[in-house]
N, C-alpha and C positions, 0 to 999 in steps of 0.2 A: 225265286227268292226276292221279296221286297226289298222299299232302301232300309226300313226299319231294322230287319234282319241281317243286312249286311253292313248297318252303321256298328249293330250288336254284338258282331262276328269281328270287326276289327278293334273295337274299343277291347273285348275279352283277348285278344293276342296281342294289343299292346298292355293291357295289366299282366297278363302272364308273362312276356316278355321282361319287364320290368321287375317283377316280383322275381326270377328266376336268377335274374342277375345279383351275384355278389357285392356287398357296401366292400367289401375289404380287398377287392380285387387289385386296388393300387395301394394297398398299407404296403408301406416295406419292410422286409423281416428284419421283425427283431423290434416295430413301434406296434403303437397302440392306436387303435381308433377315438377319440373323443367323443364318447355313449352319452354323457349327461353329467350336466354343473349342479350340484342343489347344495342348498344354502340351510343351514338350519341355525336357529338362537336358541341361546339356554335360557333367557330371561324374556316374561314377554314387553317387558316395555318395546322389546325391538321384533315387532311381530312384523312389520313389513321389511322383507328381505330386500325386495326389488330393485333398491338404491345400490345394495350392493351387489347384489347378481349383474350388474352394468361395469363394474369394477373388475370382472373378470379379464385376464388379458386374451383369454380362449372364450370362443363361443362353438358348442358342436354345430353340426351340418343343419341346416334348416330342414322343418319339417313341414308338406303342409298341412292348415291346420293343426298344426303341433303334434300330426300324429305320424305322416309318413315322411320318410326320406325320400322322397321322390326323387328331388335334383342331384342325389349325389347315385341315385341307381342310373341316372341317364347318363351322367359321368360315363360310370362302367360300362354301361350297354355301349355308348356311344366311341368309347378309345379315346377319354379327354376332349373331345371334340366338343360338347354341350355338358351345362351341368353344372355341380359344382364338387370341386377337388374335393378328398378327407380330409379331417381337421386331424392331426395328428398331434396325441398327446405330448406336450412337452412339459418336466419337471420346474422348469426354472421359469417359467411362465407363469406354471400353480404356484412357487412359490412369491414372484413380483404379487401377484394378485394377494394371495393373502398378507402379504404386507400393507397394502393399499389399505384395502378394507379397515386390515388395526387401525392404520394413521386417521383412516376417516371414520371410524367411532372415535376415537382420541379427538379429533377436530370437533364431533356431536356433543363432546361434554362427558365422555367415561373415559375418561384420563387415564384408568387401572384397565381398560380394554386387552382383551387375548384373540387372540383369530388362530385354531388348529384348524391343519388339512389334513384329509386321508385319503385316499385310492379305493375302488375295489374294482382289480378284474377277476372279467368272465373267461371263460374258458375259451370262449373264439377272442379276436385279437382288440378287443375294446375295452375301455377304461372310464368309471364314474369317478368325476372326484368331486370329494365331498368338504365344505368347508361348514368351520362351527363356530361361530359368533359368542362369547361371551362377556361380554358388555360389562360387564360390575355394575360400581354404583354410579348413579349420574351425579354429579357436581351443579350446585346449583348458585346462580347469583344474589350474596345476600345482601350488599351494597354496594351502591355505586358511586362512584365521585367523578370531579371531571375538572378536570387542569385545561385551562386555553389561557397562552399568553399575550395574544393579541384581543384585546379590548373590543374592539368593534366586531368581530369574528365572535366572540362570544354574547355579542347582544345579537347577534344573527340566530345563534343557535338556540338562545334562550325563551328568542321573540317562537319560535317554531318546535319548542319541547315537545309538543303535541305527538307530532309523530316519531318523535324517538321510538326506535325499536328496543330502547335499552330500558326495561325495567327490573325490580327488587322478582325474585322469583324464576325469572327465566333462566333455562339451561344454559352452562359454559359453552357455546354452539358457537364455532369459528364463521360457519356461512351467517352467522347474521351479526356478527362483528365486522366483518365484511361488506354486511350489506348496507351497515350502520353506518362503516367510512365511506361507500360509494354515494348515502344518501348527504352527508355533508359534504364531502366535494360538491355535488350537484345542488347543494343548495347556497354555497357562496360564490359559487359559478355565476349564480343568478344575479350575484349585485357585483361584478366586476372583478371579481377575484383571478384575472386569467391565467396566472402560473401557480395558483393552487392545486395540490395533486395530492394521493393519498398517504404518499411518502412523511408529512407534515404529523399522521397521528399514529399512535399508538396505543395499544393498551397492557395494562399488567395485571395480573391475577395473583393476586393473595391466597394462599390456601393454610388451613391450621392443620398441623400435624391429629388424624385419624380422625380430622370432620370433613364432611360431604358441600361443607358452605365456603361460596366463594365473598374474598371483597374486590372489586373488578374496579381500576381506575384508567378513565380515560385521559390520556396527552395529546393537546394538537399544540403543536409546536410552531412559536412566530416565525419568521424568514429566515432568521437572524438575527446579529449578536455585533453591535458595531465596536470599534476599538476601546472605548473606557468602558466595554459590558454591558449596555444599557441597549433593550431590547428592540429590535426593529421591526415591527410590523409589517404585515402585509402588504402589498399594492393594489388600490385598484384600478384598471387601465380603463381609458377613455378612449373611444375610435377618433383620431384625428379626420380623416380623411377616409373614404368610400369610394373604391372602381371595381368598371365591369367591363370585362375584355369579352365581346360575342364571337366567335368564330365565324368563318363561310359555312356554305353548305359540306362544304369537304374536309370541314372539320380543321381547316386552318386557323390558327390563333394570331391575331395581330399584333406586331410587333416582331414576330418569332421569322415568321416565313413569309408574312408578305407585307406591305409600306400599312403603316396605322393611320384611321382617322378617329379624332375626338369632339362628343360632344357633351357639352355643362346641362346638367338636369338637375334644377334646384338644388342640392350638397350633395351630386356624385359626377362623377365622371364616366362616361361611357363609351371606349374604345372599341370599334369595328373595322373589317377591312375596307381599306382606302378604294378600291376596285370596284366595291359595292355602291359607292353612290351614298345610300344611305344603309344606315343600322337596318337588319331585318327585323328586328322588335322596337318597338316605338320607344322611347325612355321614360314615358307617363305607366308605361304597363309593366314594367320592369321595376318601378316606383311601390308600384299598385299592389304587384308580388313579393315586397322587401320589408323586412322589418329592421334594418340597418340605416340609421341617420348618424350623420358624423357629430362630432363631440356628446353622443349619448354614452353613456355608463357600459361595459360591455356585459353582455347578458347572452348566457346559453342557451336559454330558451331561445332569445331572439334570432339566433343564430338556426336553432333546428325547425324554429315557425319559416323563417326563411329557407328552406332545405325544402319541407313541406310544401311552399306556396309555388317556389319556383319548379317544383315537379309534377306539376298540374298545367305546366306549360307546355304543348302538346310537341311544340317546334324543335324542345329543348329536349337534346338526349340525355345529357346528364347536368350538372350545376358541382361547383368545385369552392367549396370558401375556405378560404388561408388567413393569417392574422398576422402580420410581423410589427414588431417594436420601432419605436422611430428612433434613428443614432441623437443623441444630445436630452432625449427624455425619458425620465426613469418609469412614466405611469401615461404612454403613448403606445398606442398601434393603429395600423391600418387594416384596411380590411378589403381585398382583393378577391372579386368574385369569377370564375371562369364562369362562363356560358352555350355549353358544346351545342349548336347543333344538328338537328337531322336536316334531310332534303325535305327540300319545299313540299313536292310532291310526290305519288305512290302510284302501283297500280299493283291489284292484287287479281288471280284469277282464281277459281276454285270449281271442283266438279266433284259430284257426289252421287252416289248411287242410292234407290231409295227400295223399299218392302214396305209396302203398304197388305197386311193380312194376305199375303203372296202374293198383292200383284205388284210387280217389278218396275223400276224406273232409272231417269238419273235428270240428274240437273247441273246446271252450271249458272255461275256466277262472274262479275267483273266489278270491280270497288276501284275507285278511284279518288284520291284521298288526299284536298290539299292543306297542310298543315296553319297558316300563315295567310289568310286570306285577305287580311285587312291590317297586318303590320303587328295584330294583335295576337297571336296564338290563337285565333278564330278558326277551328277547326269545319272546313267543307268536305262532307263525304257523298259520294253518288254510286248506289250498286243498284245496278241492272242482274238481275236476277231472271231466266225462263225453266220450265221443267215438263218432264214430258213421261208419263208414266200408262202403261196396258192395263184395259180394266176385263176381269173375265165374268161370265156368267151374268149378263146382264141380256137377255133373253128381248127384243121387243123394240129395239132402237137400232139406229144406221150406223153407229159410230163404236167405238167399243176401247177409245182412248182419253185421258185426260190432260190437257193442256195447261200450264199456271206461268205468266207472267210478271212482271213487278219491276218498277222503278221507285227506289227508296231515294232520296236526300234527306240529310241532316246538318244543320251548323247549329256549330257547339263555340258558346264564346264562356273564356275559364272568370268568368265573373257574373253577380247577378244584376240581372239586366232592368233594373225597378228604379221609379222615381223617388226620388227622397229618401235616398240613399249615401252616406258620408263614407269615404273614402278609407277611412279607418274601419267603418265597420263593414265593407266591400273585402277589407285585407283580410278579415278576422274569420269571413263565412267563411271562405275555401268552398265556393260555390262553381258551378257550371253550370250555363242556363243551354238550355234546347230549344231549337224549333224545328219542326221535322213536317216535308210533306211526300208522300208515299201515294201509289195506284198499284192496285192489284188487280187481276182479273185470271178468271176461272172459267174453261171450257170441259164442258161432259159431254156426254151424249145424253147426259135428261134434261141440261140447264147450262145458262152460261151466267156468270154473276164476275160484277166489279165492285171492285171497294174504293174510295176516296179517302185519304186522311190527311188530316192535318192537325200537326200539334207543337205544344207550348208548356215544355215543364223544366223547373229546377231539382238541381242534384246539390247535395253539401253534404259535409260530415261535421261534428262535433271531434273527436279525438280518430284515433287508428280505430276505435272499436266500434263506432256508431254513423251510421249513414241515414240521408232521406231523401225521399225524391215526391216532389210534386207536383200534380199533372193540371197545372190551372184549367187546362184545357185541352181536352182530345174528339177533334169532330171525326167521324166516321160516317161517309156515305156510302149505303149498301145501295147497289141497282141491278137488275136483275133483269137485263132485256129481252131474254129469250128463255123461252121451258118447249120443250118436247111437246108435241099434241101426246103421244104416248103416255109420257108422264104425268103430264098436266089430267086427262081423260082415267090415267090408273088410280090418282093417288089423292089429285088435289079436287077435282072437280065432284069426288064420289065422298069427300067429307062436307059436312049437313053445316058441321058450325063454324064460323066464319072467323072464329077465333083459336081453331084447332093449330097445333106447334106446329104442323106440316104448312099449314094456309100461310104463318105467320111467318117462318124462315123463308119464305119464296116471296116477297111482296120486298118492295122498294122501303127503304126506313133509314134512319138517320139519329146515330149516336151521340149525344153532347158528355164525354164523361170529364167529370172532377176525382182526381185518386188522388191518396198520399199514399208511402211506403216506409214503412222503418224496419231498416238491419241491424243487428249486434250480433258482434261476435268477438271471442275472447282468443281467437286461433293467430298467432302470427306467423309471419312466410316462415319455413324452412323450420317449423316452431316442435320440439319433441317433450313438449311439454306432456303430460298422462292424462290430460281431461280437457276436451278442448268442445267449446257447442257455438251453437247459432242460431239465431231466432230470425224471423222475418214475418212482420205485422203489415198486411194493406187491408184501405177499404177504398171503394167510390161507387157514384152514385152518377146518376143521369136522369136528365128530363126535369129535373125540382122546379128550376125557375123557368122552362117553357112550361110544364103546368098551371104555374100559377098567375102566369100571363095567358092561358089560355081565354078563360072566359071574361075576363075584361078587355081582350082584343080582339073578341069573338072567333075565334079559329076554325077553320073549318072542320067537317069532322066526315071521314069516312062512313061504309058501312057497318064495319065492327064497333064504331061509336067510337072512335080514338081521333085525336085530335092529330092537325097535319098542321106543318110549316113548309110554305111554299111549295106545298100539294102532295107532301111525302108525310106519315107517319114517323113519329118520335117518340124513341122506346125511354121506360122510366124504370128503375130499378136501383135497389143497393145490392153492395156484394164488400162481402169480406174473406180474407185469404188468413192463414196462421199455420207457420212451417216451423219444425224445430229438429234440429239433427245436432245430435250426441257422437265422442268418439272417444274411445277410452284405447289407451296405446299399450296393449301388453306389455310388449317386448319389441326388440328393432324387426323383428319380421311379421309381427299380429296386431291386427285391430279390431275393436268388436264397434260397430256404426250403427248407432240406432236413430229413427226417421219418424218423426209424427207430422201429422198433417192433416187440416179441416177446412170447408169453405162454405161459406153458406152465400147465395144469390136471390134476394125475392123482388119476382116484379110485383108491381104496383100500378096503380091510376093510371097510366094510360095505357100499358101492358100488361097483360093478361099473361103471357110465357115473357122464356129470355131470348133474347138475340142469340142465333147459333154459336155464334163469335165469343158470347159471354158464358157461353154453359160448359159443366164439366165434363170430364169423361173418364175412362176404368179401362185399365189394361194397357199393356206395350213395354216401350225400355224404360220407361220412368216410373211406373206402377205398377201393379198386382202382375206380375210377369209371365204368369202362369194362362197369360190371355194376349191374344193378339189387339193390339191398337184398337181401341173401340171396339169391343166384341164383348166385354161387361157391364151389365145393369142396363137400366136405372133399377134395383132393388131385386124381384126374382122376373123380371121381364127376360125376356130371349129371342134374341132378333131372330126375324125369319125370310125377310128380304134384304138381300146384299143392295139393293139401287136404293134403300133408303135406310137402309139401318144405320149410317151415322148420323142422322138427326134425330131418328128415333132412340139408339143407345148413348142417351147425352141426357145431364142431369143439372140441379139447381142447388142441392148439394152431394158434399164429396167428405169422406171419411179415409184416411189410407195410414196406414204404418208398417215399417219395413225392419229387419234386424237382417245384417250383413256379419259375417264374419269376411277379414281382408286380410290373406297373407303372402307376402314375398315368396315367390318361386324360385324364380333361378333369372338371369341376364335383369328382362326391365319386362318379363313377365309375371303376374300376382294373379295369384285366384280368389274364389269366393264364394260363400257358402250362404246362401238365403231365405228367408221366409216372409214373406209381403200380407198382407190384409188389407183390406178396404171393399168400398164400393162407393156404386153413385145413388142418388133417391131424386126423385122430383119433389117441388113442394106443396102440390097440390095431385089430384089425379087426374090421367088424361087421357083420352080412350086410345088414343093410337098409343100408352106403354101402359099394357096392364099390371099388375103388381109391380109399378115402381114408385107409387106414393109413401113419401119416409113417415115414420109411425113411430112414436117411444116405448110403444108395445111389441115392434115384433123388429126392427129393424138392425138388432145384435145377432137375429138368425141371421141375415143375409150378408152380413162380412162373409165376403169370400175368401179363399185362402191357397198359397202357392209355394213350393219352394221350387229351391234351381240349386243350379250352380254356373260358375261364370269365367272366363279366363280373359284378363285387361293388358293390355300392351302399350306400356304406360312410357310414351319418347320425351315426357320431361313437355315439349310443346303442343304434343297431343297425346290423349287418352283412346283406344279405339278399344270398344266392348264386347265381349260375344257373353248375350246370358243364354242360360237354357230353361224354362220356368216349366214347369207341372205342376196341375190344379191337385188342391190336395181336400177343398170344400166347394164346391158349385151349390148356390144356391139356389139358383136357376135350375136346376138338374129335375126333370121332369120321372126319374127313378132311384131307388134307393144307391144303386149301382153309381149311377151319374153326379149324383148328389156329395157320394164321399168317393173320389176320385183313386184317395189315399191308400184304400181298400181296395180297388175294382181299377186299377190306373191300364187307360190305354190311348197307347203311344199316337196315335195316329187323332184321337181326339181331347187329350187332355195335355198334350206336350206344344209350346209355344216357342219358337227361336227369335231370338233379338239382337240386334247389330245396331250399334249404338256410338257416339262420338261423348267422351265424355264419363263421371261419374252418375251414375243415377238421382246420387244426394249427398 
């Protein structure tokens, strides 16, 4: 019996095992099972239930994929031990919930709102209950007025009409009366107002006996009411005074626990421990990250820009700002910042096992990470990185393993590092600048090759939604000291053209790339918002201006006619990248993830192909699934040497889209339900991949196509993946059989396993 048959043989005795077992095994006599919530309206203005299906105080058992009970049969199989408990029906539950719901159509603007519940059970021990929404009529606002007894307060509000959310027309809707007071708090916040709060407005609704129209008046109400009646306005408070109290490394705060020292930086004060010698943050950098000056106006904003800038300080575990009043003034406060933070330094170890298309490995790592290098939250990191992985079926060579070394550094300082630069507008980027220098090298048994790099780029954001990063500069030297006589006599010596992808990835060259990158996304942490997406746009480019210093510097120029800097070839090309991933949130246990994805790479003028390093590929834990790591394309090519097929299945563009279904299982297990597409193409044709030149005429036959299914073990600080992908279209597929997997599926050659750290997208 193969492993096939005996993976087959226990997966069929754990469904039957499962399927066999009772859901009601632990109901206790005399309850009921909770079968199913469903929500229906009588009127369709209120066609989307979903707001209120959340409203229930009961949710049944999870299903997955909304169709099996899984976890609550492992319950029963298991004796409570895994799984999850029965929801057992309770009356008084259904009826809090359907109260809920009235109140919150009542709150939506249908003030004559009705919510009925019903039951229906089944004959074995489970329970639907059913609620019914009837809504009336909507109540709508037919005027608005607006009462503010403080003067200045109301030229704030007048100045900023624009975005009232209060217009003639809109629904009596409590959440955006709500959202209307929170948007006025926050916006007198902005000019000083610090013990204004929501409590100060109110509003009234007018209604005419047997009409649907409202007249809605708003109240923001002054401070108060001095002794002869006359009205007392608002305050608004000024910072007298600015301190910052920095902790040791152990998180002691001075003053508290151990002797303080103080020093004066332009209008703050900065207290550290005495013990320390000096502050571990300089006070010009702490200046740099503040938007807090004494006798300015108090501003909320400035307060959360400050929250923002100081949490980009790498040294800094957390930031604390407080505000108290000063005794003897009525429109005085201070403002006291805590500064917690981490140890100087880190050491991280890490060990990973790897599957490269079965062949096995592992690696390990060491980081070393000093936060504070220069007094400035100048972040130095250094990982030493080796791996060591079995290569099989390489027929023809002495050695039969791979070897991969690497030493990375990087310092990261939390500001941009450019001349003619003001200080204000240093505070305002929320930038972090990079320079990073790395060596890699790679030993096989066909080749040995090192990489050199060094680089130089800025990170910044514009709000929480928007990021960018820019790569002024990234040098990459490829060297490639050694190749196999073997190899060199199989592969490289027996091709004619001197510009073929095989000649070209094995030759010494030298990278100069410019990129930018821009992210958005609309998703915030911990956010259960129902439509959440992300976009992510790069492009860059290499070789422009060594080109066009080429022949007015006279360059030398190899045999393939390419121009050399200081006797190496310099590769010239653009490339542009375009990802977008969709996620719509059913319910608290379902999501549906959809993943589009394109990239196109063309060399140019001095290059004829792309650098290995730059070209795409098809297949593994992050694409078309249904393929092992580089084992798809370019277009209907199909490798046929494992010693070179990963240079040969690599491409210059890349097409891919995925659709995930994501649902909670049981503990901090989730599954997953998937269908992937894409492929690779080259952008011209090239003898060593035959049919992989992309075409507008034929190149929607060769999306290949896969589904799976996946189980994620999801500890909050890591994600660890197992997918399981089957080809369901092979393009490549050399017969009818092979070509539609979907039809003719077999296990040993169209099934791919993947182990993965992480989401896929």
């Amino acid at each position: 019996m193969n492993w096939i048959k005996v993976k087959s043989l226990v997966c069929l005795t754990l469904v039957l095992g499962l399927a066999s077992c009772s859901v009601y095994k632990y109901v206790p006599e005399g309850d009921r099972l909770l079968n199913k919530v469903e929500i229906t309206s009588a009127d369709k203005a209120v066609s989307d239930v979903s707001k209120y299906k959340n409203l229930s105080h009961q949710v049944p058992n999870s299903r997955w994929f909304g169709l099996f009970r899984l976890p609550l049969r492992m319950y029963s199989l298991s004796g409570k031990r895994t799984g999850e408990a029965p929801v057992i029906y309770d009356q008084l539950l259904s009826e809090a919930s359907c109260a809920d719901m009235e109140r919150s159509l009542v709150n939506s603007g249908y003030l004559n709102a009705d919510v009925t519940m019903s039951t229906k059970n089944s004959r074995r021990p489970k329970t639907t209950v059913r609620y019914k929404l009837d809504p009336g009529k909507m109540f709508v606002v037919d005027t608005i007025r607006m009462t503010v007894q403080d003067s200045t307060i109301n030229r704030i509000i007048n100045d900023n009409a624009k975005h009232s959310l209060l217009v003639p027309g809109m629904n009596l809707d409590a959440d955006i009366l709500n959202e209307e007071r929170n948007r006025i708090v926050n916006l007198v916040h902005r000019y000083g107002y610090y013990r204004f709060n929501k409590d100060y407005i109110s509003f009234v609704a007018d209604t005419a006996r047997g009409s649907d129209k409202v007249g809605l008046r708003m109240i923001i109400e002054a401070e108060g009411v001095d002794e002869d009646g006359n009205v007392r306005p608002h305050r608004q408070y000024y910072i007298s005074s600015v301190y910052y109290s920095l902790t040791d490394k152990d998180g002691n705060m001075p003053g508290k626990t151990i002797s303080p020292a103080a020093e004066t930086y332009k209008d703050f004060v900065l207290f550290y421990p005495l013990n320390d010698g000096e502050p571990a943050l300089r006070p010009e950098v702490i200046d740099r990250h503040s938007f807090l000056r004494e006798g300015m106006l108090y501003s909320s904003d400035s307060t959360s820009k400050t929250y923002s800038s100081l949490s980009r300080l790498g040294i800094l575990r957390y930031s604390d700002i407080r505000y108290d009043t000063v005794p003897g003034f009525d429109n005085r406060i201070v403002a006291d910042v805590s500064l917690v933070s981490l140890p100087k330094h880190s050491f991280a170890f890490e060990i990973e096992g790897t599957n490269t298309a079965g062949d096995l490995g592992a690696a390990a790592s060491m980081l070393f990470t000093d936060r504070n290098l220069f007094r400035g939250s100048e972040q130095l990191s250094i990982k030493l990185r080796g791996a060591y992985e079995s290569i099989s079926n390489l027929p023809g060579y002495s050695g039969d393993t791979y070897m991969e070394y690497g030493l990375e550094a990087n310092l990261d300082f939390p500001e941009f590092l450019a001349p003619f630069m003001s200080q204000e507008l240093q505070r305002k980027s929320q930038a972090t600048s990079r320079f990073s220098l790395k060596i890699n090298g790679q030993s096989r048994p066909e080749f040995q090759k090192t990489i050199f790099s060094a680089g130089w780029s800025y990170m910044w954001s514009d709000s929480w939604q928007m990021s960018h990063k820019l790569d002024v500069l990234d040098l990459n030297y490829l060297v490639v000291p050694w190749i196999s006589d073997h190899f060199r006599a199989e592969y490289l010596d027996s091709v004619k053209s001197a510009r073929s992808i095989l000649k070209y990835n094995y030759e010494d060259l030298l990278i100069t790339k410019l990129g930018y990158t821009f992210y958005y996304s609309n998703a915030r942490i911990n956010s259960t918002a129902p439509f959440q997406y992300s976009v992510r746009v790069g492009v860059e480019t290499s070789g422009n201006m060594l080109n066009l210093l080429a022949e007015p510097l006279n360059f030398e120029q190899n045999d393939g006619g390419q121009y050399k800097v200081f006797g190496v070839a310099f590769a010239q090309y653009a490339k542009h990248d375009f990802s977008f991933t969709a996620n719509w949130r059913m319910d608290r246990m379902n999501n549906l993830v959809a993943h589009l994805e394109w990239g196109v790479a063309i060399p140019y003028g001095n290059s004829t192909s792309l650098p290995f390093e730059k070209r795409y590929f098809a297949g593994g834990a992050n694409s078309v699934r249904g393929w092992s790591v580089r084992e798809l394309g370019p277009g209907v090519y199909s490798g046929d040497d494992k010693a070179i097929d990963y240079i040969k299945q690599s491409g210059d563009i890349k097409i891919g889209a995925s659709v995930e279904y994501r649902s909670k299982l049981f503990w901090k297990i989730n599954g997953a339900a998937f269908i992937d597409a894409g492929n690779i193409w080259t952008i011209r044709e090239y003898a060593e991949q035959p049919g992989g030149e992309f075409s507008f005429d034929s190149f929607y036959k060769q999306i290949a196509v896969s589904y799976g299914l996946g189980l994620r073990f999801d500890f909050g600080f890591l994600v660890l993946r197992l997918d399981g992908g089957m080809k369901a279209y092979n393009p490549a597929g050399s017969t009818l059989y092979r070509r539609l997997p979907l039809v003719h599926p077999d296990m040993s050659r169209d099934f791919a396993f993947h182990l993965a750290v992480g989401y896929p997208f």
